[in-house]
C-alpha positions in Angstrom: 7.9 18.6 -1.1 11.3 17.4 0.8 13.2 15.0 -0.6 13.3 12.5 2.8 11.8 9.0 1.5 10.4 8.4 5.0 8.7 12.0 5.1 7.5 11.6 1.2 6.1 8.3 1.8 4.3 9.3 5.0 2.7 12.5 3.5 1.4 10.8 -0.1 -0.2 7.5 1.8 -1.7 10.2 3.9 -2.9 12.4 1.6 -4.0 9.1 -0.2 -6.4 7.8 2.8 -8.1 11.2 2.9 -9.1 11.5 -0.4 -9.9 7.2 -0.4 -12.4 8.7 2.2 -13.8 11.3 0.8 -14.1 9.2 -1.8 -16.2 6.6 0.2 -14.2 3.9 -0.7 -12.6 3.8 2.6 -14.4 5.0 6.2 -11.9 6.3 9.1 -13.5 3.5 10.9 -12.0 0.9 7.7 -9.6 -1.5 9.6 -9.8 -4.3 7.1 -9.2 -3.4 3.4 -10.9 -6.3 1.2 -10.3 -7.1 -1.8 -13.3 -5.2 -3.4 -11.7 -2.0 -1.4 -8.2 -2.6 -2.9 -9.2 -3.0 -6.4 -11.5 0.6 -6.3 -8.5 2.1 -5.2 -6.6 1.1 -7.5 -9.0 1.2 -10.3 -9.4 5.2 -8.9 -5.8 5.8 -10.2 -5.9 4.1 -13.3 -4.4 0.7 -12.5 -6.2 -2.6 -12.2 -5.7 -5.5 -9.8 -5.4 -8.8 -11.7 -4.9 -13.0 -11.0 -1.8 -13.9 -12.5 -2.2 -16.2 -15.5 0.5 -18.0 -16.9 1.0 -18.3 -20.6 2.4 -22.1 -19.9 3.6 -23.8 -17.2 7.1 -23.7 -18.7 6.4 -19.7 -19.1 6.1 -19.2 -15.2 9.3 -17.3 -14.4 8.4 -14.9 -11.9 7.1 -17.7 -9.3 8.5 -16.2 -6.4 8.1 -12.4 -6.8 4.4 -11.8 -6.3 2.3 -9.6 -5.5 4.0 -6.8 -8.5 3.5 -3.5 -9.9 3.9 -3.4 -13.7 3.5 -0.2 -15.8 1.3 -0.4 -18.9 1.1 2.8 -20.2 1.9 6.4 -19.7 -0.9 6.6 -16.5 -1.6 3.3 -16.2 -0.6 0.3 -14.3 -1.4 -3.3 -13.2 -1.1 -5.0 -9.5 -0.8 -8.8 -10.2 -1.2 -11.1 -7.6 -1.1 -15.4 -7.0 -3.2 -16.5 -5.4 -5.3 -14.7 -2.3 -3.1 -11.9 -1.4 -2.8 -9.6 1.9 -3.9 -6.4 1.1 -0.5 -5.0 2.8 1.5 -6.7 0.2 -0.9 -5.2 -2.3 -0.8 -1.3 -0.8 3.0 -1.8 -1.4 3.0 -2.7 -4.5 0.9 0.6 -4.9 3.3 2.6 -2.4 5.7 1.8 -5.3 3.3 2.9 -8.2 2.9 6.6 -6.2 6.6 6.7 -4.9 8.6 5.2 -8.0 6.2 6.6 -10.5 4.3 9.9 -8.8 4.6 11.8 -11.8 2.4 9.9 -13.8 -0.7 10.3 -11.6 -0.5 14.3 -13.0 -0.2 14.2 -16.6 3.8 13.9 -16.7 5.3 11.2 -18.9 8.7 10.0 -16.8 11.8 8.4 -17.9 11.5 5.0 -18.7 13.2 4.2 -15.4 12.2 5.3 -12.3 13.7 6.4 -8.7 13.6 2.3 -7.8 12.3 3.6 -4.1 13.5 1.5 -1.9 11.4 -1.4 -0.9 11.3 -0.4 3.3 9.5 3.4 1.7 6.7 1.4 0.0 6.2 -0.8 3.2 5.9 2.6 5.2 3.7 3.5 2.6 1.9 0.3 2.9 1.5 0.9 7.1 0.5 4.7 6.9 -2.1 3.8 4.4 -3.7 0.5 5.9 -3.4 2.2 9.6 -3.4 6.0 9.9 -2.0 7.9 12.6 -5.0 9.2 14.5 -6.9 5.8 14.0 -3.9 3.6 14.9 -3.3 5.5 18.4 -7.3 5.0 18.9 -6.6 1.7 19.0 -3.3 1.0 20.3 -5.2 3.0 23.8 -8.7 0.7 23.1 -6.3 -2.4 23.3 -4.3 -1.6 26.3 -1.3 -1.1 23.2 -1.7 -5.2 23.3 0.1 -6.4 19.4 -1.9 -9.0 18.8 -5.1 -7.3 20.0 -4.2 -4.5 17.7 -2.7 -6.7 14.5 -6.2 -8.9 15.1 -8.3 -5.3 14.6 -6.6 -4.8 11.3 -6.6 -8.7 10.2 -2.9 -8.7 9.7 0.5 -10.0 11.6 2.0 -8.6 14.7 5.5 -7.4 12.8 3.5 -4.5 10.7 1.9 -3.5 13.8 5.5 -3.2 15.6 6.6 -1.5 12.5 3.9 0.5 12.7 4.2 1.8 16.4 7.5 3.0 15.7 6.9 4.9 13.0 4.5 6.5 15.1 7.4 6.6 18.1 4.6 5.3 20.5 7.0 1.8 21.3 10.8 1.4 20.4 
């Protein structure tokens, strides 16, 4: 596999949706990932997806820096969230489980510190899994390429859709 983060990302999320739908915990025709989605896809590749509970209220020291990926075990791994998360922010935090830790999906233990991908890789991540290729273009054309008509079909904001369309080089 190359080495270019923007190719690597692309190709795992990809790979990723095909097997979510062979699967059958994702349809082509999934625009919307719930929660009950997210956490099977997860669960599928030995993480969980868990409400944050603080010990104490004096305990709370991450406040700011949800949702996050946290490594508890050689192959496994826990997406905590606050409150009702987006499930964008949620597929990044899993773009960074499969791009910072791929190796431990297939048996290999790695270092205790990992590449530290780069947060724009996981959000590309993120976008290629929540709106693939073929399915995004289907719409973009079905919505007259209209943002908002197309960021309403998928339930999330208009700058992942922009994102989105250039990584597909169908807008600048």
């Amino acid at each position: 596999m190359t080495s270019n983060p923007k190719y690597r990302a692309e190709h795992i999320a990809s790979h990723l949706r095909k097997e979510f739908e062979e699967q059958k915990i994702l349809s082509n025709d999934t625009y919307y990932i719930d929660k009950n989605k997210l956490e099977k896809m997860i669960l599928y590749y030995g993480g969980k997806l868990e409400l944050y509970q603080p010990i104490s209220e004096q305990v709370n020291t991450i406040e700011n820096d949800f949702p996050y990926i946290e490594k508890t075990g050689n192959d496994t791994f826990t997406i905590c969230y606050k409150d009702e998360p987006d499930y964008l922010s949620i597929l990044h935090e899993l773009g960074h489980a499969f791009l910072d830790l791929e190796n431990m999906f297939i048996g290999q233990r790695l270092p205790s510190k990992g590449t530290q991908i780069n947060d724009v890789d996981a959000w590309l991540f993120a976008r290629t899994l929540a709106m693939p290729r073929e399915q995004f273009e289907k719409i973009a054309i079905k919505n007259d390429y209209n943002i908002q008509s197309i960021a309403d079909t998928y339930k999330i904001g208009v700058y992942p859709v922009m994102l989105r369309g250039k990584d597909l080089h169908i807008w600048e």
